[in-house]
N, C-alpha and C positions, 0 to 999 in steps of 0.2 A: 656422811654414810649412815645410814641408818640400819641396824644391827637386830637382825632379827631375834628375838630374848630366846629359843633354844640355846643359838651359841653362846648366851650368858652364861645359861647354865651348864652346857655344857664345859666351857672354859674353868667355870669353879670346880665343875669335876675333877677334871687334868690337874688344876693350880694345887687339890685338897691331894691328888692321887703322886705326884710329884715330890711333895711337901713329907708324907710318910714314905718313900720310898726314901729319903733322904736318913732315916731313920735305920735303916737297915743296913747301909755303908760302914763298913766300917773302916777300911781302907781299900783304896789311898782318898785322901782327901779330897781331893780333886774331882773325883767323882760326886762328892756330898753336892759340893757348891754348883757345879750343873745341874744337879736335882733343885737346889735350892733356888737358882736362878730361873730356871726354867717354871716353877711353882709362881714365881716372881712375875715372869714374862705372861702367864696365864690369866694374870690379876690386872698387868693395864693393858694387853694388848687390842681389848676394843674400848680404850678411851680413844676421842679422837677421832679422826677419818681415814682415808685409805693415806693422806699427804700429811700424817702428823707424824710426828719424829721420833724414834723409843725415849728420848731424854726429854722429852715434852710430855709424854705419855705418864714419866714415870715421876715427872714432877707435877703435875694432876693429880695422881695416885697418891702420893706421900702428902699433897696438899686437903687433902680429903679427911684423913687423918685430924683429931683433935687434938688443939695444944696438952693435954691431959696424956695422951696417946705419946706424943712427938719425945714428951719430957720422960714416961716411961722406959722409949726405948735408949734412949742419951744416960738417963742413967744405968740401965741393965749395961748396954755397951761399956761403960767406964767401969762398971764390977767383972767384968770379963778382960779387959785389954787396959792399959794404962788411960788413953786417951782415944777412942777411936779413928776420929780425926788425923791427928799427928800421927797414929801410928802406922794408920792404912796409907796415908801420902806418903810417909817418911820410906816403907817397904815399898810402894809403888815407886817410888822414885829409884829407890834402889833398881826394882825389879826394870826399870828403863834405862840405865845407864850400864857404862861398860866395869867389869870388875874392879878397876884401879880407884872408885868413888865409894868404894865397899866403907870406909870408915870416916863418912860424913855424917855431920852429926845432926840429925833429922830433929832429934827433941828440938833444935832451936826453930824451925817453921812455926812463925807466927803469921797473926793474921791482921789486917786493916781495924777492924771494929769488931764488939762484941757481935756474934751470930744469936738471933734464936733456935731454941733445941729443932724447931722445924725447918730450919734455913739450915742448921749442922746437919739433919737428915736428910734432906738434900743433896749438900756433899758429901756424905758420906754414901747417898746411891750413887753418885756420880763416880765415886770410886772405884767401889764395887763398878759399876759398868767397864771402867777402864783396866779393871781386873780383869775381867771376862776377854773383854774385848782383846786384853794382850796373851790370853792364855788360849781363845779359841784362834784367830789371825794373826798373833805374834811366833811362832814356833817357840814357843817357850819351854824350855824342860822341866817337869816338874821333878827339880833335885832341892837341896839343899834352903838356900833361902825361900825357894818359891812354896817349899812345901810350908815353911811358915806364916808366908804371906797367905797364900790359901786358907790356913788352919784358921788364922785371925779373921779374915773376910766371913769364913763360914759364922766363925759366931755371932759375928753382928748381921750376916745375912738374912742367917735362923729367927733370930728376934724381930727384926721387919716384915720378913715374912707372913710369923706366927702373928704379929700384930695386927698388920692387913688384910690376914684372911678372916682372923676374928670379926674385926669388923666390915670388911664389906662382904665377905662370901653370905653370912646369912642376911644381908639385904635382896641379894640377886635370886637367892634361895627361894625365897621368901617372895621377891617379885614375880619368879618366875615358873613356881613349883605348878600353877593351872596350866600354863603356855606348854610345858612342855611335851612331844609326843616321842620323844626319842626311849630308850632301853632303859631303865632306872637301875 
């Protein structure tokens, strides 16, 4: 599919206008992280063609990203949250099982092999996706633990976002600032 470059730029509009509206939430959380996601969704939804898949999209996206980048946001995440990683699984796991699993002990989830910080950000969108995923199609209530699990996602959401847009919005900008004839 080939994408005509208005919608590029138009899409960094939404992704930039989504992005500071997240800004203005103050609660409940839950609201931030769709601003944030949907700022997210705005950034790889024309990688790909009409038959590629959001977790294909969104692992192109992060893959775009340079190792310099990848390691930035691995670390801002671990100055925010213990482990992002462990912490986001460890709550998501929570957030998919029945209340009697409430005092399983998540820190112990290890992993096969060491990951690169671009391979962790990876799963750690992958997360985030299944965050979403169970909070937009899961009827999930936002009480108690879930408002945690949200609160954590958002800030690691925040940081890949703000990273992403950094660098790709002023490429597409920048590609596309003659093509465009739309409302500026």
């Amino acid at each position: 599919m080939d994408v005509n470059s208005s919608y590029k730029l138009i899409y960094s509009k939404i992704s930039k206008e989504w992005f500071n509206l997240s800004f203005t939430l103050n609660e409940p959380s839950f609201y931030r992280f769709f601003c944030l996601w949907n700022s997210f969704n705005a950034l790889y939804i024309l990688i790909g063609d009409l038959y590629t898949r959001d977790s294909e999209r969104q692992k192109i996206l992060i893959g775009q990203l340079n190792k310099d980048d990848a390691n930035k946001i691995i670390e801002s995440a671990k100055n925010l949250i213990r482990d992002p990683i462990r912490d986001l699984k460890g709550e998501l796991f929570k957030l998919n099982q029945p209340p009697d699993v409430e005092n399983f002990d998540y820190t112990k989830l290890t992993y096969e092999r060491d990951y690169t910080n671009l391979e962790k950000l990876e799963h750690i969108v992958t997360i985030l996706y299944r965050i979403r995923n169970n909070l937009t199609h899961g009827s999930k209530k936002i009480t108690g633990m879930n408002i945690e699990i949200v609160n954590k996602a958002n800030l690691v959401l925040k940081i890949i976002v703000e990273k992403c847009i950094e660098e790709k919005l002023p490429k597409l900008d920048n590609e596309n600032s003659n093509n465009y004839n739309g409302d500026k």
